[in-house]
RODO-2510 file (C-alpha; in nm, 4 decimals, decimal comma):
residues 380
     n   res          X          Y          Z
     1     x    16,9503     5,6523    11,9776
     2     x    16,6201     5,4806    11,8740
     3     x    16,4739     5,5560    12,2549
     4     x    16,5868     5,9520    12,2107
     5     x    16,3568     5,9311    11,8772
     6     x    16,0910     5,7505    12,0360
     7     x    16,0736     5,9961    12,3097
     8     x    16,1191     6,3076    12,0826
     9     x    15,8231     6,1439    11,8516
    10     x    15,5535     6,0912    12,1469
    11     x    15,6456     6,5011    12,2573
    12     x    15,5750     6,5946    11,9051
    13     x    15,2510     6,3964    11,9201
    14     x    15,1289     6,5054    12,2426
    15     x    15,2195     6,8675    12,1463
    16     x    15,0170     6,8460    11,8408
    17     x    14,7057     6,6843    12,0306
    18     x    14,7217     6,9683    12,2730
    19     x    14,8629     6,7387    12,5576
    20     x    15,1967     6,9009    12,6176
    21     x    15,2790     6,9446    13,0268
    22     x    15,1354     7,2641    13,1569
    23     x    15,2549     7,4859    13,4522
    24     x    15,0647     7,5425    13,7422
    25     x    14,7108     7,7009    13,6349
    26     x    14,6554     7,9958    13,8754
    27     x    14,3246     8,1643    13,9944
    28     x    14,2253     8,4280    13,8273
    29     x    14,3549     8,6268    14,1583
    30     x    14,6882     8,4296    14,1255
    31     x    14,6801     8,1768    14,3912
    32     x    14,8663     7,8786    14,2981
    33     x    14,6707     7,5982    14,4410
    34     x    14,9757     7,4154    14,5321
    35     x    15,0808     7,6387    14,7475
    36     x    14,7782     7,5208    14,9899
    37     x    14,8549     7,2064    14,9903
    38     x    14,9905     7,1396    15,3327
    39     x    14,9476     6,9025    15,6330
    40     x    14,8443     7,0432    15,9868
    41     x    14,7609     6,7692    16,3089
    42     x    14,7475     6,5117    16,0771
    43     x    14,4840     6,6686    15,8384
    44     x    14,5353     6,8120    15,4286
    45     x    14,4982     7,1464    15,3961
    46     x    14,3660     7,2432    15,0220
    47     x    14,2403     7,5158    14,8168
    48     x    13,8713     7,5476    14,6740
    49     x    13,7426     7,7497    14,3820
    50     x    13,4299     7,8849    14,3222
    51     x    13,2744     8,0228    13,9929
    52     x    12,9689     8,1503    13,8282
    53     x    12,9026     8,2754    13,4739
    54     x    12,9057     8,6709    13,5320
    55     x    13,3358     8,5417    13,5922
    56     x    13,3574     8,5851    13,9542
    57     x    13,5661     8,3940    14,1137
    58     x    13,5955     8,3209    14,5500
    59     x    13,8790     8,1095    14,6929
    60     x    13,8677     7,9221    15,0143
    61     x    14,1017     7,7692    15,2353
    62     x    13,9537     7,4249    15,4809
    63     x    14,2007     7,5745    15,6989
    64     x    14,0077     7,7708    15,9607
    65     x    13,7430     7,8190    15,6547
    66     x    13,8794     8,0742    15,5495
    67     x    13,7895     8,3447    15,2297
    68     x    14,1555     8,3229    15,0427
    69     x    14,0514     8,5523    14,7631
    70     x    13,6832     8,7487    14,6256
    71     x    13,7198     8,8420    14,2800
    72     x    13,4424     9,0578    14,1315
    73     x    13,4089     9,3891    13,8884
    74     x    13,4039     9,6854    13,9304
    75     x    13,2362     9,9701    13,7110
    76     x    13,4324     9,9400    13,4263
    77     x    13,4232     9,5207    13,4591
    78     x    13,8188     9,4931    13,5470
    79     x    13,7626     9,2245    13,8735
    80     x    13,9115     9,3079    14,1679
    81     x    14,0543     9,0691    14,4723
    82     x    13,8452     9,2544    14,7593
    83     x    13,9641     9,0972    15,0458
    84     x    14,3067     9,0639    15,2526
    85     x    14,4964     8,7467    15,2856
    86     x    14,7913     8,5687    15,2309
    87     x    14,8746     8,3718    14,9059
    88     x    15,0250     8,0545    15,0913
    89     x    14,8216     7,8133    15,3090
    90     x    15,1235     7,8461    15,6000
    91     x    15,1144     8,2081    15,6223
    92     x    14,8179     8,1293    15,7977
    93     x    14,9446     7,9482    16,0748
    94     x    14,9524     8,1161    16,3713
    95     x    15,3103     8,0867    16,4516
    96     x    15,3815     8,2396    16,1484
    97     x    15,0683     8,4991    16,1706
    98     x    14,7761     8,5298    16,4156
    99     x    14,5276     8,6665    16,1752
   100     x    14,1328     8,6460    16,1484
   101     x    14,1420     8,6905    15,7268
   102     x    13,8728     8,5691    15,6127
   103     x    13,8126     8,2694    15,8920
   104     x    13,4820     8,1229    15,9852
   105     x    13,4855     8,1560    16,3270
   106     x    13,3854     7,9147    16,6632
   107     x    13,3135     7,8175    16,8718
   108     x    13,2355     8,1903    17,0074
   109     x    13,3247     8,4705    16,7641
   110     x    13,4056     8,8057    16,9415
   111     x    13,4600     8,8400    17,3357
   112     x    13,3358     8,6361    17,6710
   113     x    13,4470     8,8849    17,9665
   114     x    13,7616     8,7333    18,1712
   115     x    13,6739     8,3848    17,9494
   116     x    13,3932     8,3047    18,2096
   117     x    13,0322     8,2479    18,1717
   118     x    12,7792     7,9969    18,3930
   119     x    12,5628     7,8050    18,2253
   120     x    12,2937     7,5875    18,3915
   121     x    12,4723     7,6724    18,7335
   122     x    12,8137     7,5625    18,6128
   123     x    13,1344     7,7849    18,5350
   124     x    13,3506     7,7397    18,2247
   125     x    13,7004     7,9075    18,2340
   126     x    13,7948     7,9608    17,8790
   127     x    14,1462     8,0762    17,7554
   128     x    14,2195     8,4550    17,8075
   129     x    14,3709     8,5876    17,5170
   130     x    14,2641     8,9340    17,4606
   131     x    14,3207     9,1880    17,7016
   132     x    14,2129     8,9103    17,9939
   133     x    13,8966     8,8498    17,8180
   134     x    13,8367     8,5020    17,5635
   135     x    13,8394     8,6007    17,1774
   136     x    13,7119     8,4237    16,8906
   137     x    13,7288     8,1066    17,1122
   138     x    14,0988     8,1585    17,2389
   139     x    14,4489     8,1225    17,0881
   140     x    14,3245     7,7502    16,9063
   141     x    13,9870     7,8523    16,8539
   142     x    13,8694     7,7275    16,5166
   143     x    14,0193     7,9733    16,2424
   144     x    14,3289     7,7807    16,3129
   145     x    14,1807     7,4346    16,3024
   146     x    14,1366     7,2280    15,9971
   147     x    13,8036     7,1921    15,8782
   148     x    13,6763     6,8819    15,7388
   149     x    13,5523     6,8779    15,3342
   150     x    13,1824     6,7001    15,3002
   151     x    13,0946     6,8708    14,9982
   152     x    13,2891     7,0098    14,6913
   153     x    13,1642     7,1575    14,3409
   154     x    13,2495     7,4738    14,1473
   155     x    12,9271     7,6632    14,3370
   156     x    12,9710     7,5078    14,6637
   157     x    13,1427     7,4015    14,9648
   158     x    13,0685     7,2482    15,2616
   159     x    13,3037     7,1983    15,5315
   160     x    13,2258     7,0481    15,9094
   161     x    13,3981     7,0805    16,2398
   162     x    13,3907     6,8531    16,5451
   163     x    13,4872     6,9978    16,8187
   164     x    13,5664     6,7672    17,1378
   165     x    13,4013     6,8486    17,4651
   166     x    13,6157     7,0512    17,6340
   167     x    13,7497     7,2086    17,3507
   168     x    13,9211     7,5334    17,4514
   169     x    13,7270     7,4876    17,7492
   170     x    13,3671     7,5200    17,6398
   171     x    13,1394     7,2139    17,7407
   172     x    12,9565     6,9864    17,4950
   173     x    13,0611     6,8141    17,1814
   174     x    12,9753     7,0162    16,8827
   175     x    12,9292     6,9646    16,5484
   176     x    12,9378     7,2324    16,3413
   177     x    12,8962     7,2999    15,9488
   178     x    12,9874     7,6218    15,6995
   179     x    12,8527     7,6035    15,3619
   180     x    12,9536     7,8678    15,1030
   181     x    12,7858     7,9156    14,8004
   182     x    12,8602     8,1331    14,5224
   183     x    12,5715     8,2688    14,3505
   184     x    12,4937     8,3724    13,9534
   185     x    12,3827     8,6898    14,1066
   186     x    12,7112     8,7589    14,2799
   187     x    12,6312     8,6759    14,6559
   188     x    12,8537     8,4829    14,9054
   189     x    12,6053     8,3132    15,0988
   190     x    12,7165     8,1483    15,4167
   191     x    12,5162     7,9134    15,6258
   192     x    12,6161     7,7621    15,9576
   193     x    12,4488     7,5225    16,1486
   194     x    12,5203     7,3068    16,4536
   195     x    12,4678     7,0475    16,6685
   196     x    12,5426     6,9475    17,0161
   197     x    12,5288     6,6722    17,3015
   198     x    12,5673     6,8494    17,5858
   199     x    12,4435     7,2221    17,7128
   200     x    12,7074     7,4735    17,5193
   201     x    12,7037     7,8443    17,3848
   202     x    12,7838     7,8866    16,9839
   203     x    12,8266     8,2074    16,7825
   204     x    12,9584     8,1679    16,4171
   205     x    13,1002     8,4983    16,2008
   206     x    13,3166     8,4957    15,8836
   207     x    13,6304     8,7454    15,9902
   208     x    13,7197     8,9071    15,5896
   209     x    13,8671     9,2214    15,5942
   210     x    13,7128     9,3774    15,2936
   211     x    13,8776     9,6472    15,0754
   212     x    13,6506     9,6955    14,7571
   213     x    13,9359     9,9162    14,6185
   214     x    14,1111     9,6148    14,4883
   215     x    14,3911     9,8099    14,6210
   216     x    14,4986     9,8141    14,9798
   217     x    14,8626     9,8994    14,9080
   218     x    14,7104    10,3083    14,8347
   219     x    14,3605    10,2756    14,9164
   220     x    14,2382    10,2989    15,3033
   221     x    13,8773    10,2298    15,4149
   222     x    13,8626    10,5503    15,5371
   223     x    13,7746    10,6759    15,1742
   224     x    13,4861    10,4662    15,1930
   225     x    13,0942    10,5122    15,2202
   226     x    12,9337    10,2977    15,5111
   227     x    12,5337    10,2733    15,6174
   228     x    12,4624    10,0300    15,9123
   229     x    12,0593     9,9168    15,9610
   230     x    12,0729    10,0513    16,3107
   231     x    11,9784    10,3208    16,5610
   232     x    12,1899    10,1503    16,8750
   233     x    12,5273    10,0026    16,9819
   234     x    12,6777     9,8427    17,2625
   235     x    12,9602    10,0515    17,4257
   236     x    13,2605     9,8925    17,5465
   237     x    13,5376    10,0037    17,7524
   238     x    13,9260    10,0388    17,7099
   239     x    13,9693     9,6447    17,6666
   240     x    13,7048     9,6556    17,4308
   241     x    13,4472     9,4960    17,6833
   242     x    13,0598     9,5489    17,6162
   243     x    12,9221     9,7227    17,9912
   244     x    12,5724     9,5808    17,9227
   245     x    12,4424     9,8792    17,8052
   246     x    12,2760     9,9745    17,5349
   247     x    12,3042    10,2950    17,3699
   248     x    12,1373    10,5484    17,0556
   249     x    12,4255    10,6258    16,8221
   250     x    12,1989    10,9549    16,7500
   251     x    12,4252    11,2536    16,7669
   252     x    12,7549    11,0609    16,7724
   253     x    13,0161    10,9084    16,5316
   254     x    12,8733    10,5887    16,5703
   255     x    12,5936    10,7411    16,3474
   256     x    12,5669    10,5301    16,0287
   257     x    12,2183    10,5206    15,9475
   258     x    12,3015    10,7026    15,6555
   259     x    12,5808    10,6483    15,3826
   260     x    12,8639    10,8221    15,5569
   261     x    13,2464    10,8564    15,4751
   262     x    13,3867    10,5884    15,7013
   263     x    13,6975    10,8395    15,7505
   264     x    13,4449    11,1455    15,8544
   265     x    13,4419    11,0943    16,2305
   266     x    13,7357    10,7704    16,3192
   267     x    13,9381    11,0050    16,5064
   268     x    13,7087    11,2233    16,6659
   269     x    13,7683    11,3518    17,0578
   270     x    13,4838    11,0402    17,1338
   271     x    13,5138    10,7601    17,4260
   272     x    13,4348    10,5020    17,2275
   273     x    13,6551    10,5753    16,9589
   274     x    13,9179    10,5983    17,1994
   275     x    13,8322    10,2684    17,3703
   276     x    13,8450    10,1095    17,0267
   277     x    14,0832    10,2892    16,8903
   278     x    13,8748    10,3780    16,6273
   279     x    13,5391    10,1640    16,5278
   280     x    13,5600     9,8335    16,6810
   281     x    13,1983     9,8027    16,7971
   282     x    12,8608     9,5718    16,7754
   283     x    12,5216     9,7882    16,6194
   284     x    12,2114     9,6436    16,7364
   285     x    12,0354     9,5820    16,4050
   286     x    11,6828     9,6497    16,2839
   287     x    11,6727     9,4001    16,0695
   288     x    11,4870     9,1781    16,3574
   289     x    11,6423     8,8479    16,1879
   290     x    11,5110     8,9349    15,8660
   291     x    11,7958     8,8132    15,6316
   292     x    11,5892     8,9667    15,3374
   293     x    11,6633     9,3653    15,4527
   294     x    12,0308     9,5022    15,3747
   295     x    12,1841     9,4986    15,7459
   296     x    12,5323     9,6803    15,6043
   297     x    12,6323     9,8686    15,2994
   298     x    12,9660     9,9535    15,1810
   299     x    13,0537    10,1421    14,9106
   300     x    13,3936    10,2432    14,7887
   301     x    13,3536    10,5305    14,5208
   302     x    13,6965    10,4305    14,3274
   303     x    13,5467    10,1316    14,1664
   304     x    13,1825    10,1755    14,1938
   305     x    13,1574     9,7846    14,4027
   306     x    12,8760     9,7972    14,6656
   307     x    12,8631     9,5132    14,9255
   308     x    12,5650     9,4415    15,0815
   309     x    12,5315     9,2237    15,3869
   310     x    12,2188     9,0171    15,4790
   311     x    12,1895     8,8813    15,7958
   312     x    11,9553     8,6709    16,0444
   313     x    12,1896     8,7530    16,3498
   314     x    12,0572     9,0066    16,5735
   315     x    12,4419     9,2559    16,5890
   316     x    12,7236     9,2830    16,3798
   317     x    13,0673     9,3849    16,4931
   318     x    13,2330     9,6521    16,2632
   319     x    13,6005     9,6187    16,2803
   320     x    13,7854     9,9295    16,0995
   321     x    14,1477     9,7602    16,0654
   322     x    14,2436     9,9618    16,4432
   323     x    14,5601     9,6984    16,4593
   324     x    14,7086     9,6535    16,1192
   325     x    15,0142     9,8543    16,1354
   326     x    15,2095     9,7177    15,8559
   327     x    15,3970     9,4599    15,9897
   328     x    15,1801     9,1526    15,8256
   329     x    15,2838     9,1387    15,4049
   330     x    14,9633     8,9816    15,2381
   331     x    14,8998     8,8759    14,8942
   332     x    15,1183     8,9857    14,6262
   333     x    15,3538     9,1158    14,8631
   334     x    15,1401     9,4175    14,9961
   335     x    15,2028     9,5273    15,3669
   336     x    14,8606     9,5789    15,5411
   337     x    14,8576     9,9024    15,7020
   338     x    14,6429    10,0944    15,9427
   339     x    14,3028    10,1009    15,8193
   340     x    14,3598     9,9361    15,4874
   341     x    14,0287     9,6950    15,5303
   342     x    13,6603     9,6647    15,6995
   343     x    13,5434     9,3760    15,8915
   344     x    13,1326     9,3464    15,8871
   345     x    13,1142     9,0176    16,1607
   346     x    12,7300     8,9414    16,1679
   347     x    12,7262     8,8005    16,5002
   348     x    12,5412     8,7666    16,8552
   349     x    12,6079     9,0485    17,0741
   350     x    12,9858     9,0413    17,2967
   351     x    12,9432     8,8514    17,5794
   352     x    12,6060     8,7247    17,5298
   353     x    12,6621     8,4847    17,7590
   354     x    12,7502     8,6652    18,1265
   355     x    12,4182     8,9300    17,9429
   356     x    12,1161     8,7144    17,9752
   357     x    11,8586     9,0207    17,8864
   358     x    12,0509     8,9520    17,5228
   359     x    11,9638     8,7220    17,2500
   360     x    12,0707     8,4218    17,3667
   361     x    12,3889     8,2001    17,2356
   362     x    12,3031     7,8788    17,4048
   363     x    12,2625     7,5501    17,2227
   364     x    12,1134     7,2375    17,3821
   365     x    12,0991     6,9029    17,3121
   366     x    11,7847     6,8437    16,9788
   367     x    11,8253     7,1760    16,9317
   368     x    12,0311     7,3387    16,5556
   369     x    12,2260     7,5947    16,6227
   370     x    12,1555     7,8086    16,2309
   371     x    12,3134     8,1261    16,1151
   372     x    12,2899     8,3324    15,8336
   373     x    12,5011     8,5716    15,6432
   374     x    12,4849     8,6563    15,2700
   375     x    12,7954     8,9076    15,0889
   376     x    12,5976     9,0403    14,7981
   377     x    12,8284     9,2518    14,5571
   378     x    12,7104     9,5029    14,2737
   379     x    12,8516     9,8445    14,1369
   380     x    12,6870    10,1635    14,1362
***
């Protein structure tokens, strides 16, 4: 009897100090951090929550480095989660999903042709995972690797990966580094840099599928406003190869040098809309590494959000959602279908590395491998 007072006495006390045991504090896009607490070849998976004062809020995931969650407002100041993703750590496993949301990519984002590519007289043979070609590094590439925390605040996070030589077949050791930092002005800004100790070819993106409805359950990408900072692309054929060419997007659908309803021309009688069944292509940018000059716009008239992208890379891949079909169930329970998001994949061009006339991709020993990519957000 006198312990059952004792114990009903401290409850009252803690209660009335403000101490009483609290559930699970969600983000303010309803991820419960526990659910990302996992264990995957021996290493913690966690979640990672960024915030400024303007309230908005970005979520990451050290597995594959991945955007969880973008929270910002739109034109009436109600926030919005902008990107697709899941809302537990193991739906991103690939045995349970092979997904690119929101992953920082390596070591080579986008395709190598057949997974082969000579460098300094030697041939690699990488995995061939995508219609016989290598793709975003092959089936372990490292969006399904865990990614080591070196740095952790409410701004910030750095996260490194050390990838073995050898590693899904590509020479050298490499050590690699993503740093996301949320700004006061509302920017994502992504920096990657590398090292290496052996002659190797690198090309970082971040893969998030971006729907700045807030509301991918009713709102498709298609409804969308889209300007791309270039005058060229790089065709590809029907396994969504580049040919080596490159070609004006004057008089075509490819055409984005002004804001233009993403839905307009997808399905237009086109080759290369048929070869990527729908847009699935790398612009050549005019930005000339300038990561001061908007390379992308998007602008989704429901909610007034704008993304800009700023880039130092020389292409970025636009990826129009072609393959979500509604069989993946996301965040709160909302089936991804066709078309629901836009993937903006600032990049060095596909296959860069059998294309020598290209912007190079190859990283050498005393050499930094650097990239660039800043997510601005604003409403118009």
């Amino acid at each position: 009897m006198t312990r059952n007072i004792l114990t009903l006495a401290l409850a009252a006390a803690l209660a009335i100090a403000g101490c009483t045991p609290k559930t699970a504090t969600l983000t303010k896009s309803g991820l419960d951090p526990k659910d990302f607490e996992a264990e995957r070849n021996g290493k913690k998976t966690a979640l990672y929550t960024l915030t400024n004062e303007a309230g908005m809020e970005v979520c990451i995931t050290n597995f594959g480095g991945r955007l969880v969650s973008v929270m910002v407002p739109d034109r009436d100041g109600e926030f919005k989660d902008v990107i697709l993703g899941f809302d537990n750590v193991k739906d991103y496993f690939p045995e349970n999903n092979q997904t690119d949301f929101g992953a920082s990519i390596g070591r080579y984002a986008n395709r190598i042709k057949d997974g082969r590519f000579t460098l300094d007289g030697v041939e690699y043979q990488l995995p061939q995972n995508n219609y016989g070609h290598c793709l975003h590094g092959g089936p372990e590439g490292w969006q399904y690797q865990v990614y080591d925390v070196l740095e952790a605040d409410s701004s910030h996070l750095k996260l490194e990966m050390v990838s073995p030589d050898g590693d899904s077949g590509f020479p050298g050791k490499v050590t690699a580094h993503v740093t996301f930092t949320l700004t006061e002005d509302n920017k994502i800004d992504i920096r990657y840099d590398a090292v290496t100790d052996a002659p190797t070819i690198i090309n970082m993106t971040n893969h998030a599928y971006f729907n700045l409805s807030g509301d991918p359950a009713n709102h498709s990408i298609c409804e969308d406003s889209l300007r791309i900072n270039a005058v060229e692309f790089t065709p590809v054929d029907s396994t969504f190869m580049t040919s080596g060419e490159i070609v004006t997007v004057k008089g075509s659908p490819m055409d984005f040098t002004k804001m233009t309803l993403i839905g307009q021309r997808i399905d237009a009688d086109y080759d290369q809309l048929r070869n990527g069944k729908g847009y699935d292509h790398n612009w050549v940018l005019k930005t000339n590494g300038d990561d001061t000059v908007p390379a992308v716009e998007l602008y989704c008239p429901a909610t007034g959000i704008l993304l800009q992208e700023y880039t130092d890379e020389p292409g970025v891949q636009v990826y129009s959602g072609n393959f979500l079909d509604g069989t993946v169930t996301g965040k709160k329970g909302v089936a991804y279908g066709l078309r629901t998001a836009i993937c903006l994949e600032s990049q060095k061009y596909p296959d860069t590395p059998n294309k020598p006339e290209w912007p190079s991709a190859v990283l050498r020993p005393g050499e930094t491998y650097g990239s660039h990519c800043v997510f601005a957000f604003s409403v118009k």
